[in-house]
N, CA, C and O atoms as a Tinker XYZ file with bonds, in Angstrom:
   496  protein
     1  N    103.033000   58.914000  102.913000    73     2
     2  CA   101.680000   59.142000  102.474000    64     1     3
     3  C    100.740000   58.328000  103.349000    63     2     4     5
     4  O    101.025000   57.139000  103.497000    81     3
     5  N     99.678000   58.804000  103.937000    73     3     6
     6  CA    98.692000   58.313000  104.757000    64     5     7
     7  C     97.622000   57.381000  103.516000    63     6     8     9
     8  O     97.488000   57.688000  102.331000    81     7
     9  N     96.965000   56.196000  104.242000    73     7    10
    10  CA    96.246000   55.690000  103.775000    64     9    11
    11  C     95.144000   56.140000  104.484000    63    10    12    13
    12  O     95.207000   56.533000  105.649000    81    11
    13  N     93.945000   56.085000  103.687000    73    11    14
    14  CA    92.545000   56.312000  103.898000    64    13    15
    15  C     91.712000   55.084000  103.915000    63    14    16    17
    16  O     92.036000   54.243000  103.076000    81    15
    17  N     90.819000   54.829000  104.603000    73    15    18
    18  CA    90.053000   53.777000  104.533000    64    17    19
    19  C     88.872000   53.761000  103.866000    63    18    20    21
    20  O     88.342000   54.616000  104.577000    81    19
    21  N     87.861000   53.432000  102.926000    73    19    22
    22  CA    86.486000   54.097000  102.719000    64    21    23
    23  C     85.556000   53.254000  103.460000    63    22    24    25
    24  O     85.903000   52.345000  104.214000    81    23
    25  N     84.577000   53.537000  103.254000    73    23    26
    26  CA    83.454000   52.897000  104.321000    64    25    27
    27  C     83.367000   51.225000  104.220000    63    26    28    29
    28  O     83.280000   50.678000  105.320000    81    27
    29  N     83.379000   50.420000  103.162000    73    27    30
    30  CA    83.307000   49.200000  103.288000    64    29    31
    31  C     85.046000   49.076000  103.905000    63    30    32    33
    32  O     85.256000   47.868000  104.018000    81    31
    33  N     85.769000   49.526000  104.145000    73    31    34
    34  CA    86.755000   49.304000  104.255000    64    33    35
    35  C     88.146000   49.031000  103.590000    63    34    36    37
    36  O     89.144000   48.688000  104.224000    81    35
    37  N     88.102000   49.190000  102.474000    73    35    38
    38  CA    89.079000   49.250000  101.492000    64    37    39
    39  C     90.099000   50.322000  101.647000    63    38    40    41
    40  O     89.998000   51.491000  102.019000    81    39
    41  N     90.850000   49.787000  101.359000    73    39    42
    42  CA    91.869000   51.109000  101.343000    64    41    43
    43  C     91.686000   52.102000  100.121000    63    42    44    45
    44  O     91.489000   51.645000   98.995000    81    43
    45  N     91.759000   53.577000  100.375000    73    43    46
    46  CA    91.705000   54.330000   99.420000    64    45    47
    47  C     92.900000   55.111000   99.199000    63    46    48    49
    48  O     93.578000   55.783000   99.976000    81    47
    49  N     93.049000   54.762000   97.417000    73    47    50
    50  CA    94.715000   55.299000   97.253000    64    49    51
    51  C     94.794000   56.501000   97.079000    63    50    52    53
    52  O     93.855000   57.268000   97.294000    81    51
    53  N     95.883000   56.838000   96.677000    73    51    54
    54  CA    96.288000   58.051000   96.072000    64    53    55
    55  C     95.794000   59.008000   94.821000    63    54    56    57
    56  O     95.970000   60.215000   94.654000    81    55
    57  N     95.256000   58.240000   94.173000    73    55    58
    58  CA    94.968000   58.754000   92.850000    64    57    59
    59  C     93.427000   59.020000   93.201000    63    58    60    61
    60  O     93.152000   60.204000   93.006000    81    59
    61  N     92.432000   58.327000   93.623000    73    59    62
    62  CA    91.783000   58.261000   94.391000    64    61    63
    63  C     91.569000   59.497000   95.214000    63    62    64    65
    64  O     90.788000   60.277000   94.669000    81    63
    65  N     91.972000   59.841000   96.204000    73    63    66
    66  CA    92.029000   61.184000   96.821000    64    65    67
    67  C     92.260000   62.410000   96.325000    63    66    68    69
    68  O     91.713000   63.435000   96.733000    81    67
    69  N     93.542000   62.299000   94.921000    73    67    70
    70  CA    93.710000   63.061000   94.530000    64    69    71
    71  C     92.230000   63.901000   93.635000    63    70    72    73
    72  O     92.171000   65.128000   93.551000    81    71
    73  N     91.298000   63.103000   93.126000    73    71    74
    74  CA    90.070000   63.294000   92.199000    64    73    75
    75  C     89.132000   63.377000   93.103000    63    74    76    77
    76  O     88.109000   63.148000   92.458000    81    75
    77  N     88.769000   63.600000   94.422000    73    75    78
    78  CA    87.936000   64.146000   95.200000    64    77    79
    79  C     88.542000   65.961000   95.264000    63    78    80    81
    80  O     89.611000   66.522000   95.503000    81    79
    81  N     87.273000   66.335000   94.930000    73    79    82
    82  CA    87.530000   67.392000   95.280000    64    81    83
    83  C     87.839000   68.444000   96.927000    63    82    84    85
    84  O     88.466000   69.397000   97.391000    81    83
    85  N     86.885000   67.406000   97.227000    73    83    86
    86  CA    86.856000   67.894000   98.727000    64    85    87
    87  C     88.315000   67.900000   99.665000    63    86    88    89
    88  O     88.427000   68.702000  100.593000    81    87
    89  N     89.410000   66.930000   99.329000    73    87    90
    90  CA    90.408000   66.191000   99.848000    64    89    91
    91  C     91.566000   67.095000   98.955000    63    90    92    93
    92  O     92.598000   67.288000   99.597000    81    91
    93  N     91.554000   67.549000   97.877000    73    91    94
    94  CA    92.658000   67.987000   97.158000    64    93    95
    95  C     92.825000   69.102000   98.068000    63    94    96    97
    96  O     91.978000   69.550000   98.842000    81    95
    97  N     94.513000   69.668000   97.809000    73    95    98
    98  CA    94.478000   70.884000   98.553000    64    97    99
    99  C     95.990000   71.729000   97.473000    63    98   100   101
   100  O     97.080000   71.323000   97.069000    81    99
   101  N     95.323000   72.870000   97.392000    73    99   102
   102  CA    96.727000   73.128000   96.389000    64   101   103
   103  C     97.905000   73.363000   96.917000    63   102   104   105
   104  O     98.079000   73.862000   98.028000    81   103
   105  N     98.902000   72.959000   96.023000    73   103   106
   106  CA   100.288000   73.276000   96.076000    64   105   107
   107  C    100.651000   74.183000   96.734000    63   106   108   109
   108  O     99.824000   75.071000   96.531000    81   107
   109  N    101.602000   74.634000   97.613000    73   107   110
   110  CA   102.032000   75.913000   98.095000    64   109   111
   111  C    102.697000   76.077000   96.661000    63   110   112   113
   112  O    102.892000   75.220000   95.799000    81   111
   113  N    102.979000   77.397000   96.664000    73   111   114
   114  CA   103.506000   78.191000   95.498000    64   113   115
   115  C    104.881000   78.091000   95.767000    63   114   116   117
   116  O    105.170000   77.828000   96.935000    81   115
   117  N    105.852000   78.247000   94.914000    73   115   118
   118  CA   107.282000   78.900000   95.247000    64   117   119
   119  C    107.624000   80.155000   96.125000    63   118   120   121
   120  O    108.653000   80.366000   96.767000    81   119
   121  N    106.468000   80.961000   95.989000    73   119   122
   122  CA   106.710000   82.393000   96.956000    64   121   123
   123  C    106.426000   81.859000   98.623000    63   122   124   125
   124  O    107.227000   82.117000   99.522000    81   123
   125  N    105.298000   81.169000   98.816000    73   123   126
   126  CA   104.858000   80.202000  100.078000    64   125   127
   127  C    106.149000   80.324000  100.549000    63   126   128   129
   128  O    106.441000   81.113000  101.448000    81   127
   129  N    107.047000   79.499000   99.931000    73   127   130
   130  CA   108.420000   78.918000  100.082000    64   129   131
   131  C    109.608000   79.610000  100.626000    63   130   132   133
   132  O    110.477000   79.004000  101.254000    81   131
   133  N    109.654000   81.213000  100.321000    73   131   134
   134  CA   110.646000   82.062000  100.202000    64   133   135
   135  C    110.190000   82.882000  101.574000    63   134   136   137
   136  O    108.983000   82.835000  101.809000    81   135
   137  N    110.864000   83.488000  102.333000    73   135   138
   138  CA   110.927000   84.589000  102.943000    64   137   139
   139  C    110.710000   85.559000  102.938000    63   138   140   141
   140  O    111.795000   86.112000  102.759000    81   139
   141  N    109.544000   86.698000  103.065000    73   139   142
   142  CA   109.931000   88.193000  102.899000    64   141   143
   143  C    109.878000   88.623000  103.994000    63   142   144   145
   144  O    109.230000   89.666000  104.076000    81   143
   145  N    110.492000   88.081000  105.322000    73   143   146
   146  CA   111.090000   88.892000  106.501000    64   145   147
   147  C    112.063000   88.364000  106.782000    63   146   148   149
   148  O    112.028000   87.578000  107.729000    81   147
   149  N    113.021000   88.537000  106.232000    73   147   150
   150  CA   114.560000   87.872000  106.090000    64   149   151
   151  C    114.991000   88.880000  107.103000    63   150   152   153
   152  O    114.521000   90.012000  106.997000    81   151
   153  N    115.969000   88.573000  108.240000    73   151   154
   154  CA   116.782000   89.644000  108.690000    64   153   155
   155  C    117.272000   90.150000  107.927000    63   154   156   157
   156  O    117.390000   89.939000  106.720000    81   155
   157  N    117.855000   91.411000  109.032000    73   155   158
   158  CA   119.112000   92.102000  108.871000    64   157   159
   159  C    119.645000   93.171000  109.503000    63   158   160   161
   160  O    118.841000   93.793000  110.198000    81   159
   161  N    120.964000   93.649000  109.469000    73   159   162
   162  CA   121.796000   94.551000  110.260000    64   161   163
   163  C    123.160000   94.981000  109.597000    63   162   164   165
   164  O    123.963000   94.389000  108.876000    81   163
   165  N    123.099000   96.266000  110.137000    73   163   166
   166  CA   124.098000   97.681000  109.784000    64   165   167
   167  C    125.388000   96.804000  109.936000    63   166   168   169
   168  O    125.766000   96.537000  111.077000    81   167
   169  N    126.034000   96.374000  108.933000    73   167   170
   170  CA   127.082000   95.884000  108.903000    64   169   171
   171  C    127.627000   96.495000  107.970000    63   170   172   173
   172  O    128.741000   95.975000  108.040000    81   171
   173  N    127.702000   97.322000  107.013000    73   171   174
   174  CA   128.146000   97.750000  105.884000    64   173   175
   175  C    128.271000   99.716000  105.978000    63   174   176   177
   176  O    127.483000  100.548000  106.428000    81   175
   177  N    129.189000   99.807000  105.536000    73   175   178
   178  CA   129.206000  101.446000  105.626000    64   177   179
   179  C    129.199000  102.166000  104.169000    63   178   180   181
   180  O    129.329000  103.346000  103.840000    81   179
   181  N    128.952000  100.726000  103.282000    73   179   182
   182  CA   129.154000  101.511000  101.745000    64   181   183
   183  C    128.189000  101.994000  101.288000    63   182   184   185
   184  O    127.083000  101.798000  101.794000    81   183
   185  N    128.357000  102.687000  100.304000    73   183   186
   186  CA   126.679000  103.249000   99.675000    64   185   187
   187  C    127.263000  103.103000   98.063000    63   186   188   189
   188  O    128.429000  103.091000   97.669000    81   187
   189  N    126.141000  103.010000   97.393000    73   187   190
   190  CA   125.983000  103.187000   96.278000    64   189   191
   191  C    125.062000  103.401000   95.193000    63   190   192   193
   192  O    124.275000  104.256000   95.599000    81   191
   193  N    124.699000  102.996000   93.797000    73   191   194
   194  CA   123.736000  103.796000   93.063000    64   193   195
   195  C    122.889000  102.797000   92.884000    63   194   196   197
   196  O    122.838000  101.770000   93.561000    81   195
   197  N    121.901000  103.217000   91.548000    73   195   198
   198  CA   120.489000  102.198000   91.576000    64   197   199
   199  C    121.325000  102.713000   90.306000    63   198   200   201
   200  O    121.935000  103.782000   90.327000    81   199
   201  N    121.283000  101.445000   88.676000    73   199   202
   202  CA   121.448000  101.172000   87.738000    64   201   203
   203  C    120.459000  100.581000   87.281000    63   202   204   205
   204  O    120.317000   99.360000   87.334000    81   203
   205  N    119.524000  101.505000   86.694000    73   203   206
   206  CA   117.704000  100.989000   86.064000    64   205   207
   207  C    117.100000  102.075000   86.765000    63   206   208   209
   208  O    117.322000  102.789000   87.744000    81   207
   209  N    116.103000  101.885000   85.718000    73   207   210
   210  CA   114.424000  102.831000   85.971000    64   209   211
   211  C    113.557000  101.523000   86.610000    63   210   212   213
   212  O    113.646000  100.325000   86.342000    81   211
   213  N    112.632000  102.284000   87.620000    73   211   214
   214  CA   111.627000  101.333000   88.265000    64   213   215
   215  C    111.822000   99.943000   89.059000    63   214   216   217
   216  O    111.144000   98.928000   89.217000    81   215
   217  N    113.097000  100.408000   89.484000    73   215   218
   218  CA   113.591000   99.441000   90.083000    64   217   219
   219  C    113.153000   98.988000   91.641000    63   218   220   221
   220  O    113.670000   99.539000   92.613000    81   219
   221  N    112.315000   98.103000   91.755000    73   219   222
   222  CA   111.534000   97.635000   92.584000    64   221   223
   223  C    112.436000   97.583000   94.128000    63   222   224   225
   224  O    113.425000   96.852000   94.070000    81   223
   225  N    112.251000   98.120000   95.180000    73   223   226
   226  CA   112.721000   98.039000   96.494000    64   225   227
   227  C    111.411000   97.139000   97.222000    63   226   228   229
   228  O    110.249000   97.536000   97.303000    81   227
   229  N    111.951000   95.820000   97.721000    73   227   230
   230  CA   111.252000   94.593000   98.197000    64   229   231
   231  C    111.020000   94.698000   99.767000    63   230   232   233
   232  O    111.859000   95.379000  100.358000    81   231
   233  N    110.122000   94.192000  100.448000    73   231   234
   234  CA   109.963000   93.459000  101.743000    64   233   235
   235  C    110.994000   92.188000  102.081000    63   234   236   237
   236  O    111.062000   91.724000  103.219000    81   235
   237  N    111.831000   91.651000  100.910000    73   235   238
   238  CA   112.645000   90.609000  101.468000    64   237   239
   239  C    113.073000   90.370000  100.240000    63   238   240   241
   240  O    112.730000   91.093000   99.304000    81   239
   241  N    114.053000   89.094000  100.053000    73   239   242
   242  CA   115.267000   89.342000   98.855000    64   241   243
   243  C    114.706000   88.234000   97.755000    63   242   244   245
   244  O    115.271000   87.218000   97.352000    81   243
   245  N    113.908000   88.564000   97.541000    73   243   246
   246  CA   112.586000   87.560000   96.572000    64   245   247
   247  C    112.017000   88.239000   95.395000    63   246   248   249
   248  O    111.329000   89.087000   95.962000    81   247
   249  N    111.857000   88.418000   94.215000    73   247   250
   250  CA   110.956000   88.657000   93.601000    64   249   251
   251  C    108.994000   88.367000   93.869000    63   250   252   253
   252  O    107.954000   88.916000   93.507000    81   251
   253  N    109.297000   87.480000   94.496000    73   251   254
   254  CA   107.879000   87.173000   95.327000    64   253   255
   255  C    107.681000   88.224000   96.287000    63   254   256   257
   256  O    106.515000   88.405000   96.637000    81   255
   257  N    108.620000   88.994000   96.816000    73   255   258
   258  CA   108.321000   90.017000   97.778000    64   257   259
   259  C    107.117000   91.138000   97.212000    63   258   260   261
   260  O    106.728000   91.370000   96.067000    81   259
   261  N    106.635000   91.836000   98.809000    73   259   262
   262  CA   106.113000   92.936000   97.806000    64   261   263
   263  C    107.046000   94.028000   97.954000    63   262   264   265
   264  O    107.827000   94.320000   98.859000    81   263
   265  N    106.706000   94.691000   96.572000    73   263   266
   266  CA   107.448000   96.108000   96.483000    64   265   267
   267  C    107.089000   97.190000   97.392000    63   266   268   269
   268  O    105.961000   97.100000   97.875000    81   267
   269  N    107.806000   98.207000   97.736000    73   267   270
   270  CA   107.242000   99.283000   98.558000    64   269   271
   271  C    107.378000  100.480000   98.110000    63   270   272   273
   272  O    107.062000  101.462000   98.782000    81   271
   273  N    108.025000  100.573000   96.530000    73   271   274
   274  CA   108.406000  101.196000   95.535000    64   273   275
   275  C    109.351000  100.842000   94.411000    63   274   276   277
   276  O    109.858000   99.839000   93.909000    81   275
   277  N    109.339000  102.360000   94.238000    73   275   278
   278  CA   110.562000  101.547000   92.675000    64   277   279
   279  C    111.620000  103.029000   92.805000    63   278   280   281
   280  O    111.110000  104.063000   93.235000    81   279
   281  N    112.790000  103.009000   92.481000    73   279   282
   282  CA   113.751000  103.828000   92.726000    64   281   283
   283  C    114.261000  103.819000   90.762000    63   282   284   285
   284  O    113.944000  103.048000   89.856000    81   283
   285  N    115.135000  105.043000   90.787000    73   283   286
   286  CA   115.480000  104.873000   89.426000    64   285   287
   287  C    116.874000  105.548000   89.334000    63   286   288   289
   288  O    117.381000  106.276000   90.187000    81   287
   289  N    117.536000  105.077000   87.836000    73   287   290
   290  CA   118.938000  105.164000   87.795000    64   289   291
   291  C    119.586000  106.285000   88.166000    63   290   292   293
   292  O    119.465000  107.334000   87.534000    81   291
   293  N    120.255000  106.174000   89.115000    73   291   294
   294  CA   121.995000  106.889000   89.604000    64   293   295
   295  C    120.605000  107.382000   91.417000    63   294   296   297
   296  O    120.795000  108.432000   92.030000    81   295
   297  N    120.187000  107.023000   91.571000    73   295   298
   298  CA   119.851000  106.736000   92.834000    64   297   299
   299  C    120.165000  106.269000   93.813000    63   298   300   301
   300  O    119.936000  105.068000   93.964000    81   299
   301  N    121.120000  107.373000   95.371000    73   299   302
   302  CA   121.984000  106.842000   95.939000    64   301   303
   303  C    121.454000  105.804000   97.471000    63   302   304   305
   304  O    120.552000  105.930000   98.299000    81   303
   305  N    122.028000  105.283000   97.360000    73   303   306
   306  CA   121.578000  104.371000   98.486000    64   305   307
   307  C    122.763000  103.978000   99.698000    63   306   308   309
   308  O    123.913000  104.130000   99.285000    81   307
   309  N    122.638000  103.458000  101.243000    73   307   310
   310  CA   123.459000  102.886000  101.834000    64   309   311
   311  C    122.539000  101.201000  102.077000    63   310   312   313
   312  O    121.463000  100.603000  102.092000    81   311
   313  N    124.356000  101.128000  102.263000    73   311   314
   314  CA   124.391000   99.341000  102.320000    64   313   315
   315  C    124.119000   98.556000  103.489000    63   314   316   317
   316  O    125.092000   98.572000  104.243000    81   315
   317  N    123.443000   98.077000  103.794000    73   315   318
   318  CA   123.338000   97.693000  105.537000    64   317   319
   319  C    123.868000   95.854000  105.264000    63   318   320   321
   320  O    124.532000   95.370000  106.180000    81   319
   321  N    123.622000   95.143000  104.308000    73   319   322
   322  CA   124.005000   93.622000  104.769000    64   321   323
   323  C    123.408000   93.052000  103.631000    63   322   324   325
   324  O    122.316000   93.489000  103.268000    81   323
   325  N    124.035000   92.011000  102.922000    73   323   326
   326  CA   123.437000   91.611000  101.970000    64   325   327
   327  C    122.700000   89.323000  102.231000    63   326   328   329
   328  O    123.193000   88.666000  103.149000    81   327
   329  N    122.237000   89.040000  101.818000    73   327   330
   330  CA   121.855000   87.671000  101.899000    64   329   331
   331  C    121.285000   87.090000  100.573000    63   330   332   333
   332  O    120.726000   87.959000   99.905000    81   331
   333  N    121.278000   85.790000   99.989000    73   331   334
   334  CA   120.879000   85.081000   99.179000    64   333   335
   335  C    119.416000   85.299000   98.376000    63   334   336   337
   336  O    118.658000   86.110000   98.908000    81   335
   337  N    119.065000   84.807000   97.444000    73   335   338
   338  CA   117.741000   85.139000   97.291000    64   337   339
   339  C    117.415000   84.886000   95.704000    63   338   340   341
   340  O    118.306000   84.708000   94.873000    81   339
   341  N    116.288000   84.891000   95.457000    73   339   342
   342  CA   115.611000   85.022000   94.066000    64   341   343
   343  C    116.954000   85.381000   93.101000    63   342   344   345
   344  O    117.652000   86.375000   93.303000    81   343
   345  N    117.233000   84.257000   91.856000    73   343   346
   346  CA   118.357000   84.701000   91.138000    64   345   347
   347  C    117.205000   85.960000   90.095000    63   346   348   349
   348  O    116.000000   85.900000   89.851000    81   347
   349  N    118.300000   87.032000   89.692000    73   347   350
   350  CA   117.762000   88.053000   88.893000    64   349   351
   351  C    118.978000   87.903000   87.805000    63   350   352   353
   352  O    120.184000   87.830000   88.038000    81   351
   353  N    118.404000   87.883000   86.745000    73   351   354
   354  CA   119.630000   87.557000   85.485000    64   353   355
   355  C    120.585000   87.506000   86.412000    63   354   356   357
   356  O    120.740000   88.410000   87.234000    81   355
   357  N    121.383000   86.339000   86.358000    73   355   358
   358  CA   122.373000   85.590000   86.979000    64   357   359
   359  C    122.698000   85.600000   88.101000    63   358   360   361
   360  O    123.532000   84.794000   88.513000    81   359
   361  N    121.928000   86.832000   89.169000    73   359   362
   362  CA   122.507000   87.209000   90.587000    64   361   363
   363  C    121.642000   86.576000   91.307000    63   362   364   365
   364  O    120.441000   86.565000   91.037000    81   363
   365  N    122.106000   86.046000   92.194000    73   363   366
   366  CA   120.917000   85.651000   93.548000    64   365   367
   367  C    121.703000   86.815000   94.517000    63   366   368   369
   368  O    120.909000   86.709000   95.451000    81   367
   369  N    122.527000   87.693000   94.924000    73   367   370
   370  CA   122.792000   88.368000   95.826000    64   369   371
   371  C    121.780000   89.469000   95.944000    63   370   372   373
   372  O    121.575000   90.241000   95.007000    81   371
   373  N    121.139000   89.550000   97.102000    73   371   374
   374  CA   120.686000   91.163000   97.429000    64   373   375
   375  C    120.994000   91.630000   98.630000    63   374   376   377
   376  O    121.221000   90.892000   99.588000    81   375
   377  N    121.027000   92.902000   98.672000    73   375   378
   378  CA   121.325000   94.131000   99.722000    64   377   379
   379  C    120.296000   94.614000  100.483000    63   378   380   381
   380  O    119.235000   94.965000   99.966000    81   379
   381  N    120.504000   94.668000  101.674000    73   379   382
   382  CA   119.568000   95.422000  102.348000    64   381   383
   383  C    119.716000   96.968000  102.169000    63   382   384   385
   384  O    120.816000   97.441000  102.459000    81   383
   385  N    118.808000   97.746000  101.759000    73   383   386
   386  CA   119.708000   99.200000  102.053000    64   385   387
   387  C    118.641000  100.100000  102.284000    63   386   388   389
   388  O    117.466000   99.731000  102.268000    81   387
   389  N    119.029000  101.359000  102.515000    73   387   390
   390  CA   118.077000  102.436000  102.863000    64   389   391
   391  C    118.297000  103.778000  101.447000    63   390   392   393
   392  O    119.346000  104.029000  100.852000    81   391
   393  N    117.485000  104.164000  101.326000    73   391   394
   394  CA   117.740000  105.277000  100.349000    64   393   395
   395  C    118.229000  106.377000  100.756000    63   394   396   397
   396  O    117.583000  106.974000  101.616000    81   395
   397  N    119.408000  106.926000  100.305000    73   395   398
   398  CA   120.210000  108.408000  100.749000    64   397   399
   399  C    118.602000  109.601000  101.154000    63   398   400   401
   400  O    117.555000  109.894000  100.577000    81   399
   401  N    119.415000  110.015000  102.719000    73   399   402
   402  CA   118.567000  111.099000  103.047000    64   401   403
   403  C    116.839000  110.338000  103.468000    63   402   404   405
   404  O    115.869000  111.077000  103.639000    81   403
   405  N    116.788000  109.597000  103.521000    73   403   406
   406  CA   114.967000  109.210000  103.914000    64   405   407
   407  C    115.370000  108.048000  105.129000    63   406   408   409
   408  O    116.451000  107.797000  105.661000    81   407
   409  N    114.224000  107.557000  105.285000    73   407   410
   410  CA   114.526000  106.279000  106.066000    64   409   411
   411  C    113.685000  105.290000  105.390000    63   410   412   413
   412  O    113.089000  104.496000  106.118000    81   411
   413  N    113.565000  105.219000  104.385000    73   411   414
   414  CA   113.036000  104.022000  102.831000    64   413   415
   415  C    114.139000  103.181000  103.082000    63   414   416   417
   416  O    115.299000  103.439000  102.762000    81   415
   417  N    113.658000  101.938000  103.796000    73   415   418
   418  CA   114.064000  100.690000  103.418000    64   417   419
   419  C    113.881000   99.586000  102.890000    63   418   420   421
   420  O    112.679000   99.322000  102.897000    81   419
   421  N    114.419000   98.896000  102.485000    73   419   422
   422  CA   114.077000   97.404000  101.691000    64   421   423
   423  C    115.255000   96.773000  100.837000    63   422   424   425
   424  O    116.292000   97.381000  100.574000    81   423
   425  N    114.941000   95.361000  100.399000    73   423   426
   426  CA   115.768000   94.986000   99.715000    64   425   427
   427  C    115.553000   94.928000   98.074000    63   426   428   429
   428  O    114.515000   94.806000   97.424000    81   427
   429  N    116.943000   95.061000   97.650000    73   427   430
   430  CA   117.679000   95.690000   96.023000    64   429   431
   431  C    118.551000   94.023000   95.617000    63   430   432   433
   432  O    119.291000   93.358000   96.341000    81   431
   433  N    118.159000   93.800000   94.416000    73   431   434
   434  CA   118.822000   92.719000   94.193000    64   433   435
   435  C    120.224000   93.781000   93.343000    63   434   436   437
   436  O    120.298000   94.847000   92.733000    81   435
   437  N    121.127000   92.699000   93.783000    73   435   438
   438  CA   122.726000   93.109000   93.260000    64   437   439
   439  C    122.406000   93.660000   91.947000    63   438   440   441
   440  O    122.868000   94.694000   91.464000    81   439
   441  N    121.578000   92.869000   91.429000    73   439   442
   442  CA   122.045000   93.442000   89.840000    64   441   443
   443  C    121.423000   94.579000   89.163000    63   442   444   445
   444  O    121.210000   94.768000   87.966000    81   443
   445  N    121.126000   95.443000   90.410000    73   443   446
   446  CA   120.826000   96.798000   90.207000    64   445   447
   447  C    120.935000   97.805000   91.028000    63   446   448   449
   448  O    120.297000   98.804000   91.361000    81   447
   449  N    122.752000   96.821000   91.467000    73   447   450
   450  CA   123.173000   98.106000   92.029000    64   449   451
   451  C    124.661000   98.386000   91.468000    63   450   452   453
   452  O    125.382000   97.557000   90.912000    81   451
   453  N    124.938000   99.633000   91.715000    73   451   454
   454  CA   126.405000   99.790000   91.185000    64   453   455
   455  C    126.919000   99.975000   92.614000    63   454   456   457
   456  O    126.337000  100.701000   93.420000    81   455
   457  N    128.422000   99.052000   92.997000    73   455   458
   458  CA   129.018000   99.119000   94.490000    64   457   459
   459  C    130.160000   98.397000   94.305000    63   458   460   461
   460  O    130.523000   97.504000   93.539000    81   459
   461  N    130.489000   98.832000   94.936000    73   459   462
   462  CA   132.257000   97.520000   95.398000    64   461   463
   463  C    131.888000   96.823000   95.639000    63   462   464   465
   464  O    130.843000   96.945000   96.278000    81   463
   465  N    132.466000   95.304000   95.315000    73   463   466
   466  CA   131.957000   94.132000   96.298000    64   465   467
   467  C    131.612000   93.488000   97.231000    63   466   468   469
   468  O    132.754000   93.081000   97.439000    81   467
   469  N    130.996000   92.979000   98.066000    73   467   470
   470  CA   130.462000   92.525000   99.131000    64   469   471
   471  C    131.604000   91.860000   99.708000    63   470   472   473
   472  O    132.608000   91.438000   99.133000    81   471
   473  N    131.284000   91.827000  100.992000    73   471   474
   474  CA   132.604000   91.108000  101.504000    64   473   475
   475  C    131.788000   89.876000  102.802000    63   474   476   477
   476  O    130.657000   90.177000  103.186000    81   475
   477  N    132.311000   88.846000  103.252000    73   475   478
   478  CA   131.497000   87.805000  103.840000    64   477   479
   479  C    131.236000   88.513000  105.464000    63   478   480   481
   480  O    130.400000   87.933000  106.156000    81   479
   481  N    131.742000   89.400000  105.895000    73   479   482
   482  CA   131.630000   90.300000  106.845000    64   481   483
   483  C    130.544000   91.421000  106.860000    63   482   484   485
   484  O    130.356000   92.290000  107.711000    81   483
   485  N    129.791000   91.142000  105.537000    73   483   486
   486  CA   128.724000   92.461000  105.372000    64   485   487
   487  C    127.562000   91.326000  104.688000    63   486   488   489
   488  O    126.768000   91.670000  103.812000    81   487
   489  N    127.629000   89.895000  105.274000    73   487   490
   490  CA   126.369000   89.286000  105.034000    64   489   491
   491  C    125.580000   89.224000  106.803000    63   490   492   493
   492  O    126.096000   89.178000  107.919000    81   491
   493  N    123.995000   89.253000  106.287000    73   491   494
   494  CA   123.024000   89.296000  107.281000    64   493   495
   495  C    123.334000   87.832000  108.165000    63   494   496
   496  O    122.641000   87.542000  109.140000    81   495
């Protein structure tokens, strides 16, 4: 933490700076924090379904991402590579994938997809 000096010369603390308005600066957020241009690459040849209505397809493997739509149940998809990310009821895994027949891409958190398991050879 940097010290500040004020004009007679005193040191000015922390708490101090913090109650100037001019000097405060807000928090980055948790999303700040996260990625939504995460790589990725065609490592995967599996495809599989979307399990849910309105199921959000992301810019990166975050709930902080933005959506670029929403896909809905038994909606087929291929698998390109999966990486870490925003836990969604209990999963932090998501998939990169493209939607059967279009070229709609983005990332699907695991827990709304139905697939065989990932294997450490089909991470980004």
């Amino acid at each position: 933490m940097r010290t500040l000096l004020g004009k007679t010369g005193v040191a000015v603390g922390a708490l101090a700076l913090m109650a100037s308005p001019l000097l405060v600066t807000a928090p980055a957020s948790a999303a700040d924090a996260k990625s939504c241009s995460h790589g990725f690459s065609n490592k995967s040849s599996k495809t599989g379904r979307i399990v849910g209505d309105g199921v959000n397809v992301r810019t990166g493997p975050h709930t902080s991402c933005g959506s670029t739509g929403a896909l809905n149940y038994d909606d087929g998809v291929y698998f390109h590579c999966w990486t870490t990310g925003t836990n969604v009821h209990g999963e932090s895994r998501w998939w990169h994938i493209r939607v059967n027949t279009t070229n709609w891409q983005g990332w699907v958190s695991n827990y709304y997809l139905r697939a065989v398991p990932p294997t450490a050879g089909e991470k980004c």
